[in-house]
C-alpha positions in Angstrom: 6.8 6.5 7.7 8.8 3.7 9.3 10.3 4.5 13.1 14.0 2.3 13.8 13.3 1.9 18.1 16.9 0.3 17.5 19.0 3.7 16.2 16.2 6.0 16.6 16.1 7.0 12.9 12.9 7.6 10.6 12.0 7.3 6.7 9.5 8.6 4.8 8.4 8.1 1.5 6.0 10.4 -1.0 3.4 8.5 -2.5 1.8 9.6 -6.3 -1.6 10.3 -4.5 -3.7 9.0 -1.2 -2.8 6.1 0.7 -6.1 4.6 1.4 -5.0 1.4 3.0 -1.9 -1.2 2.9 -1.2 -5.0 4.2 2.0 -6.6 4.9 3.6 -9.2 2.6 5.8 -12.6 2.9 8.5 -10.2 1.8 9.3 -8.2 4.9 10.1 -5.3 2.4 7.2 -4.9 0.6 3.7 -3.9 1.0 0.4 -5.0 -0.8 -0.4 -0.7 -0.4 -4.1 0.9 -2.1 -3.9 4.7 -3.5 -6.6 6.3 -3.8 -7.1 5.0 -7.9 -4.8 1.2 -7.9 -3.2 -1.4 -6.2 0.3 -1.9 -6.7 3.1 -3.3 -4.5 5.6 -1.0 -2.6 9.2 -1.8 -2.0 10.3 -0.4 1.2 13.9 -0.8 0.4 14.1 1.5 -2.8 10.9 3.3 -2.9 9.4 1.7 -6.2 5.9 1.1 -7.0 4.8 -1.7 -9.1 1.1 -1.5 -10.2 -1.1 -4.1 -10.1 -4.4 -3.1 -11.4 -6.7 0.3 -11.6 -9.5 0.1 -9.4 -12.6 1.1 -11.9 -10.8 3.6 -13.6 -13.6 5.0 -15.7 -15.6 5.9 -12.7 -14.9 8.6 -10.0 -14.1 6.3 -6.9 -11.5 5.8 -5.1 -10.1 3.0 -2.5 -11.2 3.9 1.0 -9.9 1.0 4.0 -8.8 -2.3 3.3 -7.5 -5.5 5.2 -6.5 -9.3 4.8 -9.0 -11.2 6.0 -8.7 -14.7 7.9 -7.4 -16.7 4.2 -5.0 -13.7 3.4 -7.3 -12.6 1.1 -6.7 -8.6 0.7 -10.5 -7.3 1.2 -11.1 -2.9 0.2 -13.7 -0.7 -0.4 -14.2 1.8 -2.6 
């Protein structure tokens, strides 16, 4: 969900399955986000995702917490 302090007004969107984790990009209007089975970027503007890769899709897993770390590097666990 994203919270305007400025007009007091709220958005939310509905993600395919679990938001495990998500980092923020150069673009102000998209996120580097991890559901529960990929990575994909998230366009805050009009809601599209744009996957990047399954995260070992032949196995049960799924993404649990992530981060950038100190290089910008995005870091998860599964």
């Amino acid at each position: 969900a994203r919270y305007d302090a400025a007009d007091g007004s709220h958005r939310v969107w509905p993600m395919p399955e679990r938001l495990a984790c998500f980092a923020l990009c150069e673009d102000p209007d998209t996120l580097l986000i991890g559901l529960a089975s990929r990575l994909a970027f998230f366009d805050l503007r009009t809601g599209e995702i744009t996957p990047i890769v399954d995260v070992e899709p032949d196995l049960p897993t799924r993404l649990n917490d992530g981060r950038c770390d100190r290089q910008g590097r995005f870091v998860f666990g599964t």
